[in-house]
C-alpha positions in Angstrom: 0.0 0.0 0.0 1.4 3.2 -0.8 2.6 6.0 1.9 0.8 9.1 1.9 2.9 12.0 2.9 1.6 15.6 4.5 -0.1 17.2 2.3 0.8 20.8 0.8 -0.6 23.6 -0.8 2.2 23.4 -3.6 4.7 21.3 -4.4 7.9 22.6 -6.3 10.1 19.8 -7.9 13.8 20.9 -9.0 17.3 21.7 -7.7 18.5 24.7 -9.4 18.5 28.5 -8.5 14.7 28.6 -9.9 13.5 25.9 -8.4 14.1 27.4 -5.1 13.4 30.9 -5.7 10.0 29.7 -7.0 9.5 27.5 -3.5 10.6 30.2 -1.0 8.2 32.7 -3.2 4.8 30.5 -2.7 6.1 30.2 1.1 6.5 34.2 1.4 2.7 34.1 0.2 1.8 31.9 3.4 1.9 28.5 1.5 2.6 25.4 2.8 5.1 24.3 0.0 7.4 21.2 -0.4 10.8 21.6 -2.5 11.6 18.3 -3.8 14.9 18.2 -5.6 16.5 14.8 -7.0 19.7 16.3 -5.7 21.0 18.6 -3.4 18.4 22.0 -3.6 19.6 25.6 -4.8 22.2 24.2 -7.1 23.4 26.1 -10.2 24.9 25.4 -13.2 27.7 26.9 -13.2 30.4 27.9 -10.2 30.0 31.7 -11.0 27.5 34.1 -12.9 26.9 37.3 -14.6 24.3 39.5 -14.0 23.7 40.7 -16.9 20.8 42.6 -18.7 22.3 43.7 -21.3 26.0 42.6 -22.1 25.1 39.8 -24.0 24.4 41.9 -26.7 25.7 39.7 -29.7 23.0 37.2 -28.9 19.0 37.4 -30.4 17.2 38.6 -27.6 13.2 38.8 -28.8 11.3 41.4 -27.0 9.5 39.0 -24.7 12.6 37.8 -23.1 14.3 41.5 -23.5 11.3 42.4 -21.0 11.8 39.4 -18.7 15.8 40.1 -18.2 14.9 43.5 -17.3 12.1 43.2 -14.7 14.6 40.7 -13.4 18.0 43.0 -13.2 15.3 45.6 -11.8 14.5 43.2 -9.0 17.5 41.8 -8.0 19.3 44.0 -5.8 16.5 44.4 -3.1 16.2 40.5 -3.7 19.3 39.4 -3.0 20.2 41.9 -0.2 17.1 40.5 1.6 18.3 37.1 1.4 21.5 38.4 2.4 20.1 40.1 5.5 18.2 37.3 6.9 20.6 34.4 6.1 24.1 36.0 6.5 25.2 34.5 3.2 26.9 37.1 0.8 26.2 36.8 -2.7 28.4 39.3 -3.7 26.4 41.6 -6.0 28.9 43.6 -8.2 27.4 46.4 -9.9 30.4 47.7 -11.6 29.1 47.2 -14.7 29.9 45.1 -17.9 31.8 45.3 -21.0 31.1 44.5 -24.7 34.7 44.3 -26.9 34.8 43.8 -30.5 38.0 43.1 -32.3 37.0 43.3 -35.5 34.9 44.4 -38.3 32.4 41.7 -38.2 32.4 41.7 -34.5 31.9 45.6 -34.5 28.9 45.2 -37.1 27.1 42.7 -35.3 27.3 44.2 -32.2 26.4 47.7 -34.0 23.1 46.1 -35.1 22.3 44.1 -31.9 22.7 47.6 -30.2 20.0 49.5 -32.5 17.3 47.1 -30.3 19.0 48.7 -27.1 18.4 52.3 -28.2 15.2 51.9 -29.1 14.3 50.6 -25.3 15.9 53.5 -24.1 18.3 51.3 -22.3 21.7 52.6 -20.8 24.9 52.0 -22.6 28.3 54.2 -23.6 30.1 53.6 -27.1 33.9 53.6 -26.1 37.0 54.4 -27.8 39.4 51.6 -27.5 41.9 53.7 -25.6 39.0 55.0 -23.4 38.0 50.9 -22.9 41.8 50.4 -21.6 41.9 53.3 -19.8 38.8 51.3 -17.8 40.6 47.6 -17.9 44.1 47.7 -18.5 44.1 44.5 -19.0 42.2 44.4 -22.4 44.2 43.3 -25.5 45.4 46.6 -27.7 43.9 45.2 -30.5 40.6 46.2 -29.5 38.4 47.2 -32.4 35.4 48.6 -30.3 34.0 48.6 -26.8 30.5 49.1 -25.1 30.1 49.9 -21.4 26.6 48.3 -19.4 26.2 50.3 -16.8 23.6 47.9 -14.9 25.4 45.0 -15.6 27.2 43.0 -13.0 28.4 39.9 -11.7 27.0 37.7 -8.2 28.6 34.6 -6.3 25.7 31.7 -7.6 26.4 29.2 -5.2 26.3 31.5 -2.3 22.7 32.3 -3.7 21.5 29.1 -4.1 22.6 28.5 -0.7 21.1 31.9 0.6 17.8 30.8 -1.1 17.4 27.4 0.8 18.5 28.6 3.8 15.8 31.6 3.5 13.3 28.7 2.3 13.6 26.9 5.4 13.0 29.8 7.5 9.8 30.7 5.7 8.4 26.8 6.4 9.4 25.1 2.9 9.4 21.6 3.8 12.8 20.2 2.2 13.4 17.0 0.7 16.3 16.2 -1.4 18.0 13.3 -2.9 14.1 12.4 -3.9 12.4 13.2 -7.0 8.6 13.4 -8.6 8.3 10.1 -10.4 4.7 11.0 -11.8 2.0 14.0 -11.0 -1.3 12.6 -9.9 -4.1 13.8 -11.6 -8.0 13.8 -10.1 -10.8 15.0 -12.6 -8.1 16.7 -15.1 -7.0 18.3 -11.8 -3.2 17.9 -10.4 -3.6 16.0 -6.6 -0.2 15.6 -5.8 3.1 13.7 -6.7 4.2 10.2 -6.7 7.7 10.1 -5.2 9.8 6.9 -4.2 8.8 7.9 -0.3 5.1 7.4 -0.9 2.4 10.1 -2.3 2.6 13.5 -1.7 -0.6 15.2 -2.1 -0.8 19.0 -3.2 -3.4 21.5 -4.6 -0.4 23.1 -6.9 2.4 21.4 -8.5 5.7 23.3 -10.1 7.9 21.6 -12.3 11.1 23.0 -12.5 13.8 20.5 -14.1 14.0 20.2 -17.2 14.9 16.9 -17.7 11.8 15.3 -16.2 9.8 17.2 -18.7 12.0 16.2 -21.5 11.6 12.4 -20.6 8.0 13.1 -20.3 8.2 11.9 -16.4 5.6 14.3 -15.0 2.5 12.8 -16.9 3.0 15.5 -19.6 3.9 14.3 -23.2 7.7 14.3 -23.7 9.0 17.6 -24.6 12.7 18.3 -26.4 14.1 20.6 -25.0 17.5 22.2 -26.7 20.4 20.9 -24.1 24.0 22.8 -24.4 27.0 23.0 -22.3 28.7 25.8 -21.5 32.8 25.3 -20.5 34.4 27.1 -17.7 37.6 27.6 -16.3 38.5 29.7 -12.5 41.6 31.4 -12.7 43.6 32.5 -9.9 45.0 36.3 -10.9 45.2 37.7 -7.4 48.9 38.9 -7.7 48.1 40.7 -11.2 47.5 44.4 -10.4 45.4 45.0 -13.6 43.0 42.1 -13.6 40.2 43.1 -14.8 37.6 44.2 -12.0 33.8 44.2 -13.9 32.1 41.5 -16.2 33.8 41.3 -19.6 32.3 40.2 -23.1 33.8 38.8 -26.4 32.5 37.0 -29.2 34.1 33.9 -27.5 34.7 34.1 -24.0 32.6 35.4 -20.8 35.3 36.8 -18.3 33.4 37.4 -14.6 35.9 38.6 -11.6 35.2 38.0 -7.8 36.4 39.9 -5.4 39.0 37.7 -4.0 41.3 37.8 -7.3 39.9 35.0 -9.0 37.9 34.9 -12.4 35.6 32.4 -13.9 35.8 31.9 -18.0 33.0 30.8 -19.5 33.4 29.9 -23.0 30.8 29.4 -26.1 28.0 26.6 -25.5 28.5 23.5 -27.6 25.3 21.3 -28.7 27.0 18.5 -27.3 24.9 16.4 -24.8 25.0 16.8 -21.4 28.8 16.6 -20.3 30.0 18.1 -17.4 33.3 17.7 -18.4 35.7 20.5 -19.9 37.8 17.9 -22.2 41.2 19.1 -23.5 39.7 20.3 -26.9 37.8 22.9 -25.3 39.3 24.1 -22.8 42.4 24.8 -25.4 40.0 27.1 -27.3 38.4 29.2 -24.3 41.5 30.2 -23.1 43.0 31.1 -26.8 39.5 33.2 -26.6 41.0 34.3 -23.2 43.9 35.1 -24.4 43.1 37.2 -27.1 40.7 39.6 -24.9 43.1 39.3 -22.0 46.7 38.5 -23.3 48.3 38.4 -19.4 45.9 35.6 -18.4 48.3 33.4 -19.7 50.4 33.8 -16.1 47.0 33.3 -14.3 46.8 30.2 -12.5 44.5 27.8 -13.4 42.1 25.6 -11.1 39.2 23.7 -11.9 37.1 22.9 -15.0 33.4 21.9 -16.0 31.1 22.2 -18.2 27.3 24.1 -17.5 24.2 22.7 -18.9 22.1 24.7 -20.2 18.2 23.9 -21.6 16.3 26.3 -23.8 12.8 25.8 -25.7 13.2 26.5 -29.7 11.9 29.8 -29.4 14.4 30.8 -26.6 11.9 31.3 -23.8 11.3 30.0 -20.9 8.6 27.6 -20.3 6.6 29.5 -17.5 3.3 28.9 -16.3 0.5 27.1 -15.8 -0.2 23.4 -18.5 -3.3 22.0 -19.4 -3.4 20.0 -16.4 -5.2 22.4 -13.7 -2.9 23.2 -10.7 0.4 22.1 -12.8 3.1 24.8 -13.7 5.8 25.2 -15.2 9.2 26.8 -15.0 12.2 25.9 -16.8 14.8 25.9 -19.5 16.0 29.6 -18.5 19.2 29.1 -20.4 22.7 30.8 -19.2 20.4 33.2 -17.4 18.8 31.6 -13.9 20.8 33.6 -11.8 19.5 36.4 -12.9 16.1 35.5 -13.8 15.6 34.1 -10.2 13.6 36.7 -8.7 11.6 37.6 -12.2 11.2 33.4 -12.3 9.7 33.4 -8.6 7.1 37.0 -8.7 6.1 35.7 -12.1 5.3 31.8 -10.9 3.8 33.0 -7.6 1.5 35.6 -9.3 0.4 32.4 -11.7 0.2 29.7 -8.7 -2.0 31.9 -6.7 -4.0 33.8 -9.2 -2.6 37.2 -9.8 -2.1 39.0 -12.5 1.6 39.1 -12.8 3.7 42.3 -13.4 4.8 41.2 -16.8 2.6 39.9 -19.6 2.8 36.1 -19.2 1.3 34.2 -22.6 5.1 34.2 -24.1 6.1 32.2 -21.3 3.2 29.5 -21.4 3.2 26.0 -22.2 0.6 26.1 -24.2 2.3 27.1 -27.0 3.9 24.0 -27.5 0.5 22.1 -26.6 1.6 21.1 -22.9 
């Protein structure tokens, strides 16, 4: 006979940055919520991340998720310092800024055009002679072509959010269970009831997928959805003894350069459509830091640490898959890309208007499932 668990007013099933945000969200609204992660909770991607609205300039950014990244950048200072004040944890918000770099005509064009967009939102950003740009960072190669300057960019300490957000969780009553996974969503009358889950069944009024693998494999009772898998390589470096590392997020074409405040770096390099690997074999690892090395030629006397690989998912439209299915009472919220960090906050307000109702702050049909028929 199966167990039946305490029940809860929603249930929130994933391990990442989202995942948790989303949980300690419905709490804050005087839920009783469960986090279920198959792993340990609050876990991102990567080691290290940019927060970044607007850097990432040389990639197609559609209006809808333009709108998203900025309601989130606008939200996340007062949302991380309040997780910082009640946990303790420092996430190590940054808001120095970021920096675009072009080194050559192609480079310069693309970014040129990407930046038209920007204008026409009346977003912040300063064209920069490439003496100007040096004058900044030292650091930066003198072959430098062009430079932009994102003033509300910045850079934050992942881990230590993750860890901030389930600490912050627990304090607002999320029930945690980890190392234990939804094996199916229960359905009553075309209704969600609650979640099947190797401990027995958990019953639940709401139910939030946020792993994108489970919906992939079609786990959750939904039909099995592809979702776009790439991994992103990084690399920490150790420049603590250079004088002129480079002290705000930088961009190229091929590498993503974020500092910390305790000398070391984190390069992130282009994501390969490779599977799921959290390895950073040989191959690529050679090529991010020749991309490293052309942006910053002293990295090569940077000492190198460890080495991995971040998975990314994204739909085939680039969004997010946010809100509720065609299952009353189940949600959705995943494949956020390179981007959960950031879209965190914008991930929980947006999921916690939807879970309990309200309109949310930001139009919501570009997000919904529906659009692929889920």
């Amino acid at each position: 006979m199966t167990r039946t668990l305490s029940a809860a007013d929603a249930v929130v099933c994933g391990g990442g940055l989202a995942a948790a945000a989303v949980a300690l969200e419905l709490a804050r609204r005087d839920l009783t919520v469960v986090l279920l992660a198959s792993g340990r909770a609050g876990r991102p991607a990567g080691p290290g991340a940019p927060v970044a609205a607007q850097a990432f300039v040389e990639e197609a950014v559609n209006e809808a998720r333009g709108r998203l990244t900025l309601f989130a950048r606008d939200l996340f200072p007062d949302w991380l310092s309040e997780l910082e004040e009640e946990t303790g944890v420092p996430g190590e918000l940054d808001e120095r800024g970021g920096m675009t770099v072009a080194f050559n005509e192609p480079e310069e064009v693309l970014l040129d055009r990407a930046l038209d967009v920007q204008r026409k939102r009346g977003m912040p950003f300063e064209v920069l002679e490439p003496e100007e740009a040096r004058g900044r960072e030292p650091a930066l190669a003198p072959e430098l072509r062009a430079a932009f300057s994102f003033p509300r960019d910045g850079v934050a300490r992942a881990r230590r959010v993750g860890r901030a957000l389930v600490l912050a969780g627990r304090n607002a009553g999320v029930r945690l269970i980890e190392g234990t996974g939804a094996r199916v969503v229960a359905r009553t009358g075309g209704r969600v009831s609650g979640v099947e889950t190797p401990a027995g069944f958990l019953p639940a009024a709401a139910v939030v997928l946020a792993e994108g693998e489970a919906i992939e494999r079609g786990e959750a009772g939904l039909p099995a959805f592809p979702l776009e898998a790439s991994a992103r390589p990084w690399l920490r470096l150790d420049a603590s003894s250079d004088p002129d590392r480079p002290g705000r997020l930088l961009v190229s074409s091929g590498v993503r350069l974020v500092p910390r405040r305790d000398g070391t770096l984190v390069a992130f390099g282009r994501a390969g459509r490779d599977g799921r690997t959290a390895l950073c074999d040989a191959g690529r690892l050679s090529s991010l830091l020749e991309e490293l090395r052309r942006l910053v030629p002293g990295s090569t006397a940077w000492a190198a640490g460890d080495s991995g690989a971040a998975l990314e998912l994204r739909t085939p439209d680039g969004l997010p898959l946010a809100g509720e299915t065609d299952v009353a009472g189940l949600f959705l919220a995943t494949a956020w890309g390179c981007d959960e960090l950031l879209l965190a906050p914008a991930a929980a307000r947006l999921v916690g208007d939807l879970v309990v109702g309200q309109e949310p702050r930001i139009p919501a049909a570009p997000f919904a499932p529906a659009r692929y028929g889920l």
